[in-house]
C-alpha positions as CSV (number, residue, x, y, z in Angstrom):
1,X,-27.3,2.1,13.8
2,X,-27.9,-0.7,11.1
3,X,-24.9,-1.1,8.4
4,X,-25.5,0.9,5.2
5,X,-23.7,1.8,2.2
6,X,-24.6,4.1,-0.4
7,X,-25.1,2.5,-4.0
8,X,-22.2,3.9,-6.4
9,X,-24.8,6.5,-9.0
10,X,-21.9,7.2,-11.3
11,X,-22.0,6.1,-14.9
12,X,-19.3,3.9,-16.2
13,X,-17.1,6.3,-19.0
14,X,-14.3,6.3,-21.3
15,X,-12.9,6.8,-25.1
16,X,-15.1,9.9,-25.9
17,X,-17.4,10.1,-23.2
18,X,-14.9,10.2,-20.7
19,X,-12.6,13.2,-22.3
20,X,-16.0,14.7,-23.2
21,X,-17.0,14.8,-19.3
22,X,-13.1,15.7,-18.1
23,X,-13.4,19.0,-20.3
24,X,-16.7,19.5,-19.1
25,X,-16.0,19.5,-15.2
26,X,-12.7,21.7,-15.5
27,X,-14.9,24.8,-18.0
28,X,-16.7,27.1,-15.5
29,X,-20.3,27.4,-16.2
30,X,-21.9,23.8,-16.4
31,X,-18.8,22.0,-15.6
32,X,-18.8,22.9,-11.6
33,X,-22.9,22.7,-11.5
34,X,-21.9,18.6,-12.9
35,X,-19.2,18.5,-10.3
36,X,-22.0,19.3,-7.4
37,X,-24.6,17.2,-8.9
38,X,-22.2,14.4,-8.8
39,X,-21.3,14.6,-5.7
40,X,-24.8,15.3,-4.4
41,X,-25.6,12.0,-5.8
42,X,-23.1,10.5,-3.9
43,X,-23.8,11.9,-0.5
44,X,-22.5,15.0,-0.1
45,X,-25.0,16.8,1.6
46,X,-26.1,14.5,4.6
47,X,-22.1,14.5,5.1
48,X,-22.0,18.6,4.6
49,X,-24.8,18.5,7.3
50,X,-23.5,16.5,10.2
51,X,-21.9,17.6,12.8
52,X,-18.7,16.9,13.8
53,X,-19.6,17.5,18.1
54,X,-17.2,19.7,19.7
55,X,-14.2,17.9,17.2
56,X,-11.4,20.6,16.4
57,X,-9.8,20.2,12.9
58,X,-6.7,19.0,14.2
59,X,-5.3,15.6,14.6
60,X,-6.1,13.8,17.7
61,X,-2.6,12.6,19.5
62,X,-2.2,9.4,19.0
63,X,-1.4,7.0,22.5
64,X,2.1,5.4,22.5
65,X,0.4,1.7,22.1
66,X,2.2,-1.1,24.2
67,X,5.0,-0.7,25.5
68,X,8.4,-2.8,24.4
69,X,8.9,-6.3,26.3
70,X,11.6,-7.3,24.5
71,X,14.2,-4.6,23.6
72,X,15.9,-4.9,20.6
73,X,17.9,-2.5,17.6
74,X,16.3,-2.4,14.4
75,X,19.0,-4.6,13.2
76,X,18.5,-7.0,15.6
77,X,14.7,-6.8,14.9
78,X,15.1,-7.3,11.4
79,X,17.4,-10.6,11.7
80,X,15.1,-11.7,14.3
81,X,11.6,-11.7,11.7
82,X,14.2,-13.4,8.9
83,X,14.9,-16.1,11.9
84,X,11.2,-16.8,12.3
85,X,11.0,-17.4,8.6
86,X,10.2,-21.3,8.5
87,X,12.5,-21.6,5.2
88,X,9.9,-23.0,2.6
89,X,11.8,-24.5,-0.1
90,X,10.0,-23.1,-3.0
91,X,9.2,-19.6,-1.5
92,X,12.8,-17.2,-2.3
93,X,12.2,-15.1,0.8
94,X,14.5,-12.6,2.9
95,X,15.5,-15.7,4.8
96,X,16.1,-18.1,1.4
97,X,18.6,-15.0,0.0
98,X,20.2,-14.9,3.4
99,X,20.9,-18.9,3.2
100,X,21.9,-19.1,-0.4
101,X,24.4,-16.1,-0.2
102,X,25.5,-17.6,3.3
103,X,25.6,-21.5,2.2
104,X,27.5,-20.4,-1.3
105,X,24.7,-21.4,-3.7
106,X,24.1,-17.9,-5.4
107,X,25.9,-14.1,-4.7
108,X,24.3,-11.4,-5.2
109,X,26.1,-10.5,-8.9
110,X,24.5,-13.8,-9.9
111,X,21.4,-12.3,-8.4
112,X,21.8,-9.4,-9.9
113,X,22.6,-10.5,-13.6
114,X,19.9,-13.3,-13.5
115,X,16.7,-10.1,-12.2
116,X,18.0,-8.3,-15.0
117,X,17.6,-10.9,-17.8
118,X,14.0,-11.6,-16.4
119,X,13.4,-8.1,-16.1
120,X,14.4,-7.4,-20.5
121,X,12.3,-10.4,-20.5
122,X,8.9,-9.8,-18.5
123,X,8.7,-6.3,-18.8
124,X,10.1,-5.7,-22.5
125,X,7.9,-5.9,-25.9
126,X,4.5,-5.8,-26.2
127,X,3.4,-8.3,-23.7
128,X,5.3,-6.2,-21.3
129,X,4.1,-6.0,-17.2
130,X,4.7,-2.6,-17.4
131,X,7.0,-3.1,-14.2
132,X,9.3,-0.2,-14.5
133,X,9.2,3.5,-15.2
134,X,13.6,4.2,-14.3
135,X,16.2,1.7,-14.2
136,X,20.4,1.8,-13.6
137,X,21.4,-1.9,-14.3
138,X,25.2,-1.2,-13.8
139,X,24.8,1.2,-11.2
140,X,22.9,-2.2,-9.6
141,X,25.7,-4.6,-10.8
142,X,28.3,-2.6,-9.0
143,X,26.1,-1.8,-5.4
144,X,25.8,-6.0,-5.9
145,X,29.7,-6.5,-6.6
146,X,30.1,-4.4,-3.1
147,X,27.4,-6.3,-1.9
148,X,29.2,-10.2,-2.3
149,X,32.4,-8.8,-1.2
150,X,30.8,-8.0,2.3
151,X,29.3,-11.1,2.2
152,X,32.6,-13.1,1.3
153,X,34.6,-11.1,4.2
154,X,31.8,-11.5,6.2
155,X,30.8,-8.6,6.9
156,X,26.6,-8.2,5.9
157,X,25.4,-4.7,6.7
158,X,22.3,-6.6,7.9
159,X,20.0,-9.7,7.1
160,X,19.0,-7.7,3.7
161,X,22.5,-7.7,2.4
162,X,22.5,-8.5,-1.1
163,X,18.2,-8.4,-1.1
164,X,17.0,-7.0,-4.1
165,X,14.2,-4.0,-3.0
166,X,11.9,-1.7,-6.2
167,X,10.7,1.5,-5.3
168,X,7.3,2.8,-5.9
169,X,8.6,6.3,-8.0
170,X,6.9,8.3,-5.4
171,X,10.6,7.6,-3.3
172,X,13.4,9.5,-4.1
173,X,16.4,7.8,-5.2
174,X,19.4,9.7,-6.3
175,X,20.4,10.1,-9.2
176,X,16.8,9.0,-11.0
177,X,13.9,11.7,-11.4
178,X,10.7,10.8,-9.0
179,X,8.1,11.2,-11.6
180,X,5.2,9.8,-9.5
181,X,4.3,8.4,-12.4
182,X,3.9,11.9,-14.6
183,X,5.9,12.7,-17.7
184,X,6.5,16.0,-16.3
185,X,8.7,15.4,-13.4
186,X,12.1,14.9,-15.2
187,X,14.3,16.7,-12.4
188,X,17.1,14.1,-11.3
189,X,17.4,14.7,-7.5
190,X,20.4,14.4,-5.7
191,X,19.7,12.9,-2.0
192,X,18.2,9.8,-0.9
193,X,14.7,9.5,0.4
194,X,15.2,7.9,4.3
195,X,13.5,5.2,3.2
196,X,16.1,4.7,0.4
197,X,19.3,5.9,2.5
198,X,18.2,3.4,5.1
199,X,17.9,0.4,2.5
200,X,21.1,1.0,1.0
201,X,22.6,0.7,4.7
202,X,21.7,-2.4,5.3
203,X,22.9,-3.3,1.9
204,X,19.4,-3.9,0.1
205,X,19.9,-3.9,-3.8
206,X,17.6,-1.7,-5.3
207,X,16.6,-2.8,-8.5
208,X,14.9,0.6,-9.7
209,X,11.7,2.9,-9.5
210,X,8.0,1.0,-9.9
211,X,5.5,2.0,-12.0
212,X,2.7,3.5,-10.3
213,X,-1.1,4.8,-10.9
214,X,-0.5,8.3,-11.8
215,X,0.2,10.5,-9.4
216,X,-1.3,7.9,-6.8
217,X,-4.4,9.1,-7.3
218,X,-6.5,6.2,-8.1
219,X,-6.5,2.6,-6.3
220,X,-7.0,1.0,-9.4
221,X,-3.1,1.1,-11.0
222,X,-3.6,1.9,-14.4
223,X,-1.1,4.5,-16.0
224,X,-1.7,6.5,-19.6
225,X,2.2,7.7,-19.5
226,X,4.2,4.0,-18.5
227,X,1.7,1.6,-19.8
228,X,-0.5,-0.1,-17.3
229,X,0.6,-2.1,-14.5
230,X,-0.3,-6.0,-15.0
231,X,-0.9,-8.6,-12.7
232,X,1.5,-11.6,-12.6
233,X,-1.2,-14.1,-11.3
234,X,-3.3,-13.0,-14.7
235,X,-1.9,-10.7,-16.9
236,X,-5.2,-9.5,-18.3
237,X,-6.1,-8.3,-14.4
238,X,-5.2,-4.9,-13.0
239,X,-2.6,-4.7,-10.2
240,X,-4.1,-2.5,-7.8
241,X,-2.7,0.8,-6.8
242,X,-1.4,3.3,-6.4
243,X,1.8,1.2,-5.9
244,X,0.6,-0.5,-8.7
245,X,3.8,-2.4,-9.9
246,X,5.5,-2.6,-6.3
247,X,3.1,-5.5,-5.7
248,X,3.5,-7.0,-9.5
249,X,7.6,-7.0,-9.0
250,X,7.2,-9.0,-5.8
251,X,4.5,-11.4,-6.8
252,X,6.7,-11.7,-10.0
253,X,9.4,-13.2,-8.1
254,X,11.8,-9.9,-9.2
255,X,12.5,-9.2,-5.0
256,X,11.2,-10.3,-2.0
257,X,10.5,-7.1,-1.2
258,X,9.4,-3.5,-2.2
259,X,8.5,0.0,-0.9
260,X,5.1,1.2,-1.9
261,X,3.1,4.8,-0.5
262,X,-0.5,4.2,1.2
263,X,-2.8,7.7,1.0
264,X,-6.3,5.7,0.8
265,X,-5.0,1.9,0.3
266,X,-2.5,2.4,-1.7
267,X,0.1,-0.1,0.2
268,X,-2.6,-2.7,1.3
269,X,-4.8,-3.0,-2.3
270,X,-2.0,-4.0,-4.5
271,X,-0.7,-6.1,-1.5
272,X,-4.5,-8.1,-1.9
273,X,-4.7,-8.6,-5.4
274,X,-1.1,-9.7,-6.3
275,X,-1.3,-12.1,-3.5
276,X,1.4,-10.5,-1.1
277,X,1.6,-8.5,2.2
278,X,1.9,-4.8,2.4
279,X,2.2,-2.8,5.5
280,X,0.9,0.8,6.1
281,X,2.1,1.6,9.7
282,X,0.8,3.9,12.2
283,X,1.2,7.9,10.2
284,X,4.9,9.0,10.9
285,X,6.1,5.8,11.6
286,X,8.1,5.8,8.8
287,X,9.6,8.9,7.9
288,X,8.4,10.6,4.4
289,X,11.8,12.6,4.3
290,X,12.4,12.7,0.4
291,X,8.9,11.5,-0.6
292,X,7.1,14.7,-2.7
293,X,4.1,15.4,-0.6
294,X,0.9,14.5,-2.2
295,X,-1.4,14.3,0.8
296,X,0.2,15.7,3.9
297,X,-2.9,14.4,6.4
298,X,-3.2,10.6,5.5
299,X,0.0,9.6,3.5
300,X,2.5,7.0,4.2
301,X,5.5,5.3,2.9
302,X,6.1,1.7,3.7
303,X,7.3,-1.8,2.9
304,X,5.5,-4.8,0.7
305,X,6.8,-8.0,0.8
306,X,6.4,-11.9,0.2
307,X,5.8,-13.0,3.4
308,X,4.6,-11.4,7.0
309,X,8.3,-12.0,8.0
310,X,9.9,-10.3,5.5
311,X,7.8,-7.4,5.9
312,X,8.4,-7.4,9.4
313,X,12.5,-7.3,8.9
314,X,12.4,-4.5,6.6
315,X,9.7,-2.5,8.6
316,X,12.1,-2.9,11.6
317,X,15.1,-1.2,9.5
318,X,12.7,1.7,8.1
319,X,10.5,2.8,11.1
320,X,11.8,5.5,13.3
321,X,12.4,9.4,13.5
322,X,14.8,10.8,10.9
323,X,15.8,14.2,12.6
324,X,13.6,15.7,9.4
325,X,10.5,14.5,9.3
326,X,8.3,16.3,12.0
327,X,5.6,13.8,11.9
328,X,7.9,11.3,12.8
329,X,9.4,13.0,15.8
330,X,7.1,12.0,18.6
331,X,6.7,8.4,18.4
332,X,7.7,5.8,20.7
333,X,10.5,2.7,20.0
334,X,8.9,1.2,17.6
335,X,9.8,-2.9,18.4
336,X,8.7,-7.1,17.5
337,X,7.9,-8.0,21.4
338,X,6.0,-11.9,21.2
339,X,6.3,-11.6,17.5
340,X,7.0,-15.1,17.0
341,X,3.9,-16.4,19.5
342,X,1.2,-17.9,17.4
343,X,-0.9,-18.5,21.0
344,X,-3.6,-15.8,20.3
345,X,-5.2,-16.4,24.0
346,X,-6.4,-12.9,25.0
347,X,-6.5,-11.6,21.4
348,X,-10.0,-9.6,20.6
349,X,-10.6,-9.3,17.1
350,X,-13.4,-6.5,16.3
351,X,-15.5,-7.8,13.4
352,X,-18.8,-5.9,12.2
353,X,-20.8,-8.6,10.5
354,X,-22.4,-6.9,7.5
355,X,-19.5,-4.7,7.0
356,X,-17.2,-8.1,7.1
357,X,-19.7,-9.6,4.9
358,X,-19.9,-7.2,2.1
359,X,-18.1,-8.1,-0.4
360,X,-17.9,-11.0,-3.0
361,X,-18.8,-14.7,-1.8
362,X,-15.0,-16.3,-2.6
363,X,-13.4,-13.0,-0.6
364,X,-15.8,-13.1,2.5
365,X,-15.4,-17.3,2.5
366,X,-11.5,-17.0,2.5
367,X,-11.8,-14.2,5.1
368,X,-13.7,-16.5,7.8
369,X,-11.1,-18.9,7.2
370,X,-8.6,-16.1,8.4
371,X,-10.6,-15.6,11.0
372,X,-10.4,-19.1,11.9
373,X,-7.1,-19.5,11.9
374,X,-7.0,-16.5,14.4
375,X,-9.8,-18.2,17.0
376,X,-8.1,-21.8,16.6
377,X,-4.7,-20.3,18.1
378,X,-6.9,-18.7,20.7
379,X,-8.0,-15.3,19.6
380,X,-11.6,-14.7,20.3
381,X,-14.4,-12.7,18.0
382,X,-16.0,-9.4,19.4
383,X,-18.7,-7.9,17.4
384,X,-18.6,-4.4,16.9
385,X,-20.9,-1.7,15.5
386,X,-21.1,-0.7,11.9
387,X,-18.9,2.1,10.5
388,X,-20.4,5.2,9.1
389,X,-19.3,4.3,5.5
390,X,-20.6,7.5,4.0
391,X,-18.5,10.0,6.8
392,X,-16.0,8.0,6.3
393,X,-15.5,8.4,2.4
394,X,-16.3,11.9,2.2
395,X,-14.0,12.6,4.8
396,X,-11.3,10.7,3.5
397,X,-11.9,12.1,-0.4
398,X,-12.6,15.4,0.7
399,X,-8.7,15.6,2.7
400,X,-7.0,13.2,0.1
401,X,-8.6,15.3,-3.0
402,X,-8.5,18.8,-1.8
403,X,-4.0,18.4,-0.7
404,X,-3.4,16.6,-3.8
405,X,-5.3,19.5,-6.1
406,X,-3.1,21.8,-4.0
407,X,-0.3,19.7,-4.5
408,X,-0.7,20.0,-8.2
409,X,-2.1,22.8,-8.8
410,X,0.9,25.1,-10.4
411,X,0.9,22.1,-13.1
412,X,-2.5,22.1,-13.1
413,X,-2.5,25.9,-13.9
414,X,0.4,25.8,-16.5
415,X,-1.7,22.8,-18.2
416,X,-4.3,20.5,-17.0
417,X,-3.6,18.1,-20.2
418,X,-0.4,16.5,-19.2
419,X,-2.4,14.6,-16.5
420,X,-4.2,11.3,-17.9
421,X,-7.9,11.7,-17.5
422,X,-8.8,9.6,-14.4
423,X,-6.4,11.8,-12.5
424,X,-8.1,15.0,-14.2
425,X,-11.5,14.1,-13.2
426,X,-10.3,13.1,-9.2
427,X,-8.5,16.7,-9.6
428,X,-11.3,18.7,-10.8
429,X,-13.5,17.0,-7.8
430,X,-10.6,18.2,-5.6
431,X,-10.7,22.0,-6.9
432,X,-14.5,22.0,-6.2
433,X,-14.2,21.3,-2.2
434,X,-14.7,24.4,-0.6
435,X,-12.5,25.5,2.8
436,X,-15.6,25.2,5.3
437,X,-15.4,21.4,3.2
438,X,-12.0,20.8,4.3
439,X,-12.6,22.2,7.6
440,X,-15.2,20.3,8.3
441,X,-13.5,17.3,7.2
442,X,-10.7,17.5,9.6
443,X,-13.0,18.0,12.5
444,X,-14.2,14.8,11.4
445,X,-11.2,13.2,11.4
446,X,-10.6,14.2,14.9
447,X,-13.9,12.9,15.8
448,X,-13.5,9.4,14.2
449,X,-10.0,8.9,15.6
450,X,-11.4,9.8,19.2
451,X,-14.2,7.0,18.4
452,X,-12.1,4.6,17.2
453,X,-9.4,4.3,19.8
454,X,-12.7,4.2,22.1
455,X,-13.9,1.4,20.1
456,X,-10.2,-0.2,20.4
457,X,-10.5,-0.2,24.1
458,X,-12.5,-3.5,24.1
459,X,-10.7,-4.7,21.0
460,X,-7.1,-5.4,20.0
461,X,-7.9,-5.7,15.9
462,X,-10.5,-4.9,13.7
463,X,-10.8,-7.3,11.0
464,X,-12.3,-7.0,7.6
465,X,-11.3,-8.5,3.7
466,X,-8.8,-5.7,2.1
467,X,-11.1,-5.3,-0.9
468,X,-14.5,-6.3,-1.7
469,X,-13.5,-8.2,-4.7
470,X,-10.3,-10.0,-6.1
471,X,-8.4,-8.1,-9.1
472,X,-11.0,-7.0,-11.8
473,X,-10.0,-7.2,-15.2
474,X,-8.7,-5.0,-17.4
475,X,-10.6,-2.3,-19.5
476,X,-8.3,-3.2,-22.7
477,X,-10.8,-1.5,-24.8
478,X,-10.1,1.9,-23.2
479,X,-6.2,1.8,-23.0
480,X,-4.3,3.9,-22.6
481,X,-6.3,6.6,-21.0
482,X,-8.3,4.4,-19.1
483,X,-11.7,4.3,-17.9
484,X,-13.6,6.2,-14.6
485,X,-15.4,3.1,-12.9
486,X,-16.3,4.4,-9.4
487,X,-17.9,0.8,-8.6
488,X,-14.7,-0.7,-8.9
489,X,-12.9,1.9,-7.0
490,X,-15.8,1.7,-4.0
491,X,-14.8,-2.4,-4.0
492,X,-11.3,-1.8,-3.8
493,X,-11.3,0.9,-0.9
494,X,-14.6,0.1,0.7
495,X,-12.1,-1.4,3.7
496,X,-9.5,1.3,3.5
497,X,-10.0,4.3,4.4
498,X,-10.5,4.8,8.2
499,X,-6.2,3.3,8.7
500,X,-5.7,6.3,6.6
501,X,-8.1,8.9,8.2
502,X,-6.8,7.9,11.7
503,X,-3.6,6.9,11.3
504,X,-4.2,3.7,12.7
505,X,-1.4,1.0,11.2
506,X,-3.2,-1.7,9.1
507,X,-1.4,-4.9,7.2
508,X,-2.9,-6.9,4.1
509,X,-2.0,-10.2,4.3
510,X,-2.9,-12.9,2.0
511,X,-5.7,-15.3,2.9
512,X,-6.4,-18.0,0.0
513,X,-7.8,-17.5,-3.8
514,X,-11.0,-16.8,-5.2
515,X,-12.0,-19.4,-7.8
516,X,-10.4,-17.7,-10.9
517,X,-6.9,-18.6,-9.0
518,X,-7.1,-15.0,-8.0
519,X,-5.4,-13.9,-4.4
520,X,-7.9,-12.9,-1.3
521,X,-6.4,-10.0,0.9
522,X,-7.1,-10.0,5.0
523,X,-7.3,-7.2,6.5
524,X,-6.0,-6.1,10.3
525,X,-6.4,-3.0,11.8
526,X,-4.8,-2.1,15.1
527,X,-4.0,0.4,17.6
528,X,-1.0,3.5,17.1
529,X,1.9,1.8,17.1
530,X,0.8,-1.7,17.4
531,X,2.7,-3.0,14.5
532,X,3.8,-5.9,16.2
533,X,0.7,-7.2,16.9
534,X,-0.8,-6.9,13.4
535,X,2.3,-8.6,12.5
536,X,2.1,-11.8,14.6
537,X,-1.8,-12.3,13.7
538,X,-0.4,-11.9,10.4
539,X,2.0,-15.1,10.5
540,X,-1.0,-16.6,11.9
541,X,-3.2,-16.2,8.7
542,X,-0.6,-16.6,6.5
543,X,1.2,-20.0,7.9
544,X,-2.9,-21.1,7.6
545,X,-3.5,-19.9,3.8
546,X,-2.7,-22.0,0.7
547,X,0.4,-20.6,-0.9
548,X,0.3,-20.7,-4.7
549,X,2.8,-19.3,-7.4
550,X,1.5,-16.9,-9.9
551,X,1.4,-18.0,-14.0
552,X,4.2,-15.4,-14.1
553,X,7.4,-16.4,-11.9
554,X,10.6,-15.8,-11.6
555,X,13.1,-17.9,-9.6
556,X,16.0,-15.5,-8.7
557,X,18.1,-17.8,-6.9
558,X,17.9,-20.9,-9.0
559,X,20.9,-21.3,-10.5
560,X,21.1,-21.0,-14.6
């Protein structure tokens, strides 16, 4: 089967054209005869008409991946990726907080006070990033008092003691409401997400909750509520989303870390285009206990970061079961065996050609030369067959849109206006899928999981760019509702979807610039529970990629 993909037949809208068509698609009468026509347009039918074989709608069990060679606690793994770091002088990593606090050059109070001045400064006014939606600043002065007296006892909790971590505000955190980026989520919970509980045991700092695309329901990052999420490298570029501003804080020099959530890219595209890595791991890796379920079939919750190794120490503290989350029961140890080997000799990397080569000249150029990084270290280049791009998305949309209509839907009922308007139009789509649509969808997601770990039995990786193009600019004209521009959103999830649909893990890690000064994202795909794998091709890429800093930089732990 040759590679195809189905042009984008969806008019650009916003200002009056867009609320005009929102009203129309949630009215009965013409508004759900537009909603089929536009997704007739789109493919709909030839997807409605496949079969899906003798596919059950249930998820296929996912194999246990490679086994552990080198056993290890999540501690020790953690301290272990911050010991691989190669200690760049002008990079503040895990590994550069661990040596300042430890050497006596900065503690985290100095930390502390100096994020928060750049934090009034970058994200105050009306050049603002729009960075945060909830912050405690003396609640984060005293966990970083508590924090440099470990450190001065010596006594770390681990090798992020005194780090400072954002979460995306789709992550509970007590005592702060998780809005997911609504204004009508004000409910202050009381408990710790995992992911949180787990961060503030190894001492992590965390700064706040990020800004995020409302909802999660669009890969672009805008929001109508906080402001919209702006992109340190160029402020008049988006961010990506949904975990729009978890990549901004990080590529802002605010932490050297953050958690973002990843239903259809939503980890790995603001990862590309603010020039950082983002890890979505294999589904249930990392528990979702105290994240508000949005998408129950292809959501997951997981760590951003500067580099490969920093991403790699905090996905060693986070991964594993909870006792709660019943995804996350059945999964083997997850572990970092031959992390730090960069001799790739018996790596196969899967690459479609087309499908690899679809996307804008500057990504697909930076791409190859991720791809020859990996074959220089050994790693050798399998050619696979085109994916099914048109299954694939109405698969994907039909599961991601139809759970996170149900999701919403008593607010929806109670009042469809306090949603901005890009998240009322993906919500109308979602209330038009029919059951024999979802149905049919999950038997197609069983089916292309069963072909892709096929497909992965002569491959170790598949490789692609994250996103078809670097971060486009922003619509300023149409803020702060926004605009719905489906071309952009095909660009920036055209590589996504099938991590999500098969639960396959999948890391974004940064491969160069396009000519703007613009990051390039790389994208690795691997088996269930592979993580360490995509990890050490990751410090591959990356130790080959130019490093640059963005226009808008803070230094946390230079002194003054």
């Amino acid at each position: 089967m040759p590679y195809q993909r189905s042009p984008v037949k969806a008019p650009r809208l916003s200002g009056v054209a867009l609320k005009a068509m929102v009203h129309t698609l949630e009215r009965g009468g013409v508004g759900p005869v537009l909603v089929e026509k536009l997704m007739r347009d789109s493919g709909i039918v030839s997807w409605r008409e496949l079969s899906a074989g003798d596919a059950p709608p249930v998820q296929y069990p996912l194999p246990p991946g490679a086994p552990a060679t080198e056993t290890q606690t999540p501690l020790e793994q953690a301290a272990r990726a911050v010991a691989a770091s190669p200690g760049e002088p002008t990079r503040e990593t895990v590994a550069a907080f661990a040596r300042a606090y430890r050497e006596g050059g900065m503690d985290p109070v100095a930390v502390v006070r100096k994020v928060h001045a750049s934090i009034e400064r970058l994200d105050g006014g009306a050049d603002r990033l729009g960075l945060f939606i909830a912050r405690k600043p003396d609640e984060v002065l005293r966990a970083a008092e508590a924090s440099a007296e470990r450190l001065r006892a010596g006594r770390p909790l681990s090798v992020l003691e005194g780090v400072p971590v954002v979460l995306k505000d789709e992550v509970d955190l007590a005592g702060f409401p998780t809005t997911l980026g609504t204004t009508f989520r004000p409910q202050v919970v009381s408990t710790d997400s995992t992911v949180a509980a787990r961060l503030k045991a190894a001492g992590a700092l965390i700064l706040g909750k990020a800004n995020m695309n409302e909802i999660g329901i669009n890969p672009i990052g805008l929001n109508p509520h906080h402001g919209a999420a702006r992109n340190p490298w160029n402020r008049g570029h988006i961010t990506g989303g949904s975990s729009s501003a978890s990549g901004a804080v990080v590529a802002a020099g605010l932490c050297p870390l953050s958690i973002g959530a990843d239903g259809g890219g939503s980890i790995r595209i603001p990862a590309a285009l603010c020039g950082i890595v983002g890890l979505k791991a294999t589904w249930g890796r990392i528990p979702e206990t105290g994240v508000p379920p949005l998408c129950w079939n292809v959501a997951h919750v997981g760590p951003m970061g500067l580099t490969v190794d920093d991403v790699a120490a905090m996905y060693a503290i986070l991964a594993g079961p909870d006792g709660h989350d019943v995804v996350a029961r059945q999964q083997p140890p997850h572990h970092l065996s031959g992390y730090e080997d960069g001799a790739l000799k018996g790596v196969r990397l899967g690459l479609c050609t087309p499908y690899f080569e679809d996307a804008d000249p500057d990504v697909v150029a930076r791409c190859k030369e991720a791809v020859r990084a990996l074959t220089d270290a050994g790693a050798t280049v399998v050619e696979i067959p085109p994916p099914d791009l048109n299954t694939i998305l109405w698969t994907h949309s039909c599961i991601i849109l139809s759970e996170m209509t149900e999701a919403m839907l008593p607010q929806l009922k109670e009042s469809a206006s306090v949603f901005g308007l890009d998240s009322r139009t993906n919500l109308a789509l979602g209330r038009h899928f029919r059951a024999t649509d979802f149905v049919h969808a999950l038997r197609h997601r069983h089916r292309l999981t069963r072909e892709l770990l096929s497909l992965m039995a002569d491959v170790d990786v598949i490789v692609t760019p994250t996103t078809a193009s670097t971060a486009p600019a922003i619509p300023e004209a149409t803020l702060p509702d926004g605009e719905s521009n489906l071309p952009v959103v095909d660009a920036l999830m055209r590589f996504i979807r099938l991590a999500n649909l098969t639960g396959c893990p999948a890391l974004s890690v940064p491969a160069g610039f396009d000519r703007a000064g613009l990051p390039v994202g790389f994208h690795l795909m691997g088996r269930p529970y592979e993580e360490h794998l995509l990890l050490r091709l990751g410090r591959v890429v990356e130790h080959a990629a130019e490093h640059r800093t963005p226009a808008l930089h803070v230094n946390a732990l230079r002194p003054g």
